[in-house]
N, C-alpha and C positions, 0 to 999 in steps of 0.2 A: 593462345596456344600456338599460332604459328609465329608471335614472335619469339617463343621462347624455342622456339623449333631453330625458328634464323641463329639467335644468337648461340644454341647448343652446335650450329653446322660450321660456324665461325671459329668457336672454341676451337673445335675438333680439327677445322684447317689449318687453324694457326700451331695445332699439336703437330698436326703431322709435320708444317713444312718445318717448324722449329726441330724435328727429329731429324730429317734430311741435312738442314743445314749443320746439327752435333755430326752427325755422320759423315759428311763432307769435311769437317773439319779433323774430323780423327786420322783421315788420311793424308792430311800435310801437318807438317812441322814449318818453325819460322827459324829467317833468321833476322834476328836484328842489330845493327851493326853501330856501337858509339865510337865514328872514329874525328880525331881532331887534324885538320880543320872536315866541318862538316859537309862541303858539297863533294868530298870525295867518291869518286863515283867504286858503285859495288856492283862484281863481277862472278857470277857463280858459275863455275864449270864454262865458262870462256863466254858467257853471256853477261852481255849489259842488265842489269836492272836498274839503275834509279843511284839519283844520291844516298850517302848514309844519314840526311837528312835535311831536313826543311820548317825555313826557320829556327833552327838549334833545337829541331823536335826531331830525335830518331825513327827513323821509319822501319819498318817490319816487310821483311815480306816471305808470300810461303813458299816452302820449296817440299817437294817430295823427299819421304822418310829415306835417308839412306847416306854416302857420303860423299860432300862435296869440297870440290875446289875451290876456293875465296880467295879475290886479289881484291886487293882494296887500291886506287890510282886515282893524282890527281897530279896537275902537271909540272906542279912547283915543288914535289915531295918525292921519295924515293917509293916504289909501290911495295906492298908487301904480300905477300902471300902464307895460307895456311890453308889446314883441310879442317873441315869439321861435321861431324855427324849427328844430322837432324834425325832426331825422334819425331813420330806423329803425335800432334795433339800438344809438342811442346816449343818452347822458343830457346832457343841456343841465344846466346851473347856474346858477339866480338867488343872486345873496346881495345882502340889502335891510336895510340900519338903516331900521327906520320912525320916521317926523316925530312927536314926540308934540304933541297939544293941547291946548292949556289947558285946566284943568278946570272943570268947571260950580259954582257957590256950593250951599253946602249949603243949606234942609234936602234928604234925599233919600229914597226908597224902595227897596224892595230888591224885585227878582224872582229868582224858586226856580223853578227847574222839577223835577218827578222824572218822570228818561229811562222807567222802566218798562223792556221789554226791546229799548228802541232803544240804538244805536252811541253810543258818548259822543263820539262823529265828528260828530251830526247839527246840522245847522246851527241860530241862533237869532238872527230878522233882526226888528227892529221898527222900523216905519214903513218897511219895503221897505230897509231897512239891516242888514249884518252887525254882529251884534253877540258873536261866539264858537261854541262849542259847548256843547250840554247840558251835557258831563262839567265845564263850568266853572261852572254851576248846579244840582249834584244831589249837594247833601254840605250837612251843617250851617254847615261855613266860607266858602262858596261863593254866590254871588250877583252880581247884577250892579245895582248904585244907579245910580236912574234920578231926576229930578224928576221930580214930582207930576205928573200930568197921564192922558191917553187915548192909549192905544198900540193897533196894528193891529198881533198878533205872529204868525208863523207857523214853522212850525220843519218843516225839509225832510231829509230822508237825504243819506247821500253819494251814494245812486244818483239824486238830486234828486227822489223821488218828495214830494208835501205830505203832512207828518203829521196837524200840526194847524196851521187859522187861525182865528181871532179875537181881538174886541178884549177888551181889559185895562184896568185904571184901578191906578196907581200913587198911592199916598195916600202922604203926608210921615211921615217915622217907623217905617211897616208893609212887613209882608212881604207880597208876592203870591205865592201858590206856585200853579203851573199842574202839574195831573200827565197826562204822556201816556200814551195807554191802546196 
């Protein structure tokens, strides 16, 4: 009798919190965004969230019912923008070829960063421009060739908290490696 007691009180937890979590979800909508090339970074109402995906797997994410501003950026391509209005309980679809741009004359410098124990999600914007994510600068094959010059870098979470800012100098030839603590 009292096992059948447990597993009825079981039951009935996993009811309720399975109720909560339907309910919790009826109050956001998604957006999921298929745009090419994939690590374009996606920007809702002037916030970082996350590549439009990983691994060539589109990712979702939720946003409160109502409507927003979407710039889709990455730094080899022209950005785009649009608005679109999330339903609760549903998922809106962008899908975006992005414009590429011409590329800059060589020579060029290469910036490294190593994430330490941040998200390979967190963003990497210099001179107040998206330029990726960490996990596209924290590997020996991985960098991002910049000309020579003085950069203002700062690199933000997905929860847009600032990690790290300051400035940088890119020299022709070299690597600049920044490492976040």
């Amino acid at each position: 009798m009292n096992s059948k007691r447990s597993i009825g009180s079981v039951i009935l937890l996993g009811m309720l919190m399975f109720g909560k979590v339907a309910l919790a979800q009826k109050d956001k909508g998604y957006l999921k965004v298929d745009a090419n090339p994939g690590r374009t970074g996606v920007f809702v109402d002037d916030k970082y969230l996350g590549p439009s995906a990983n691994f060539r797997v589109d990712r979702t994410y939720p946003l409160a019912p109502g409507q927003h501003a979407v710039r889709l950026s990455e730094p080899r391509y022209k950005d785009f923008t649009t608005t679109v209005n999330i339903e609760a309980g549903k998922t809106t679809k962008i899908k975006q070829a992005m414009e590429k741009l011409p590329l800059p004359e060589p020579p060029y410098g290469m910036l490294k960063i190593v994430k330490g124990n941040h998200s390979k999600f967190t963003g990497v914007f210099l001179n107040d421009h998206f330029m990726g994510h960490v996990g596209e600068y924290d590997n020996s094959l991985q960098g991002q060739l910049l000309k020579a010059g003085d950069y203002q870098l700062k690199v933000v979470s997905p929860e847009g908290q600032t990690i790290l800012e300051e400035k940088i100098s890119i020299k022709d030839n070299q690597n600049t490696v920044v490492k976040l603590k």
